[in-house]
C-alpha positions as CSV (number, residue, x, y, z in Angstrom):
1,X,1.9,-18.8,-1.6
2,X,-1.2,-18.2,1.0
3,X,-1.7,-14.3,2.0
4,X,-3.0,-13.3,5.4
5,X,-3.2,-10.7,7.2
6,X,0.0,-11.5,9.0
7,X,2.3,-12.2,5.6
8,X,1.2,-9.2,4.0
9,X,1.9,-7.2,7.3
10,X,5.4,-8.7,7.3
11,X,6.2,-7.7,3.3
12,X,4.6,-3.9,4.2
13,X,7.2,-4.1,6.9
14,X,10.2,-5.1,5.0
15,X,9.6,-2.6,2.2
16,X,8.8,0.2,5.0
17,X,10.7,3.8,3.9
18,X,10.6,2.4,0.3
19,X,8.7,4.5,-2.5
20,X,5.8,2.4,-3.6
21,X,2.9,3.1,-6.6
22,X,-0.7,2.5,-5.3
23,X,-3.7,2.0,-7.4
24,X,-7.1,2.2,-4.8
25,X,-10.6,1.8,-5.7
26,X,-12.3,5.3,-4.3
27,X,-15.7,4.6,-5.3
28,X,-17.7,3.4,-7.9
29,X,-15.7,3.6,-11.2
30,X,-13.3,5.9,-10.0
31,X,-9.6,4.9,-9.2
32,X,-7.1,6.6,-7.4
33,X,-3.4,6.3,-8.8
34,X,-0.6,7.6,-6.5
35,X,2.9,7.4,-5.7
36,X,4.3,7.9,-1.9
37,X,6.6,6.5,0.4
38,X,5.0,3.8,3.3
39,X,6.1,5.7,6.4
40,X,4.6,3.6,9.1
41,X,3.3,0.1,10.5
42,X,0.4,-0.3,12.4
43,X,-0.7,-3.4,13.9
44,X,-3.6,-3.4,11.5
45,X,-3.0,-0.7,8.7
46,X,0.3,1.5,7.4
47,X,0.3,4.7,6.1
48,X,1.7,6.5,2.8
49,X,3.0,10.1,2.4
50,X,1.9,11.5,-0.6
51,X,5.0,13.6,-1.5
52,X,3.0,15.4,-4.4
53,X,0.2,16.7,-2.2
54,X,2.0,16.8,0.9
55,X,-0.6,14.5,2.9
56,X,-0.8,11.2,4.6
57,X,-3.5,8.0,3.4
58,X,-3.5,4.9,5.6
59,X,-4.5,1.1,4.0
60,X,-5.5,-2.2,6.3
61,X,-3.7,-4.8,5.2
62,X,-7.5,-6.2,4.2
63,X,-7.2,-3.5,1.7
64,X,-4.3,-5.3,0.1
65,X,-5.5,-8.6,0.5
66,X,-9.0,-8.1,-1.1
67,X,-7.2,-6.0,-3.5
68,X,-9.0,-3.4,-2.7
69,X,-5.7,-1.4,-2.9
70,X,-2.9,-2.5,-5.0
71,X,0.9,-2.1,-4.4
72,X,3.4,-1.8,-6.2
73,X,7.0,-1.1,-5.0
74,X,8.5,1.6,-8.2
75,X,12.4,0.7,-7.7
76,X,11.8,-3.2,-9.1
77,X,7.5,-2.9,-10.4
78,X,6.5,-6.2,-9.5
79,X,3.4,-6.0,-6.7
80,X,2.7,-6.4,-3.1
81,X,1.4,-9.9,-3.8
């Protein structure tokens, strides 16, 4: 299957209020490993509570598509894309 901007949009949608697992790069060699809860859609990013430090982190959906960030959704482990 093809991934743009729009198909990955439309999965963050469905899965929207679902706890995901998120592994971002934050630099060079250093990755960020988190688990939150996608909260809301944007027309070009969503956002993730972070229930552990109480906070909020936003992603573009270029960020999944370049695999900058990658998602995985914890109740069935199989990724975003």
């Amino acid at each position: 299957m093809v991934h743009t901007i729009d198909t990955i949009r439309d999965l963050v949608r469905q899965q929207q209020g679902s706890r995901i697992f998120y592994r971002a790069a934050n630099g060079r060699r250093k990755k960020e490993e988190r688990t939150g809860v996608i909260k809301e859609i944007y027309p070009s990013l969503f956002t993730v509570y972070i229930e552990s430090q109480k906070s909020t982190v936003s992603f573009s959906y270029a960020d999944v598509l370049t695999r900058e960030v990658d998602v995985q959704i914890e109740s069935t482990g199989e990724s975003l894309l």
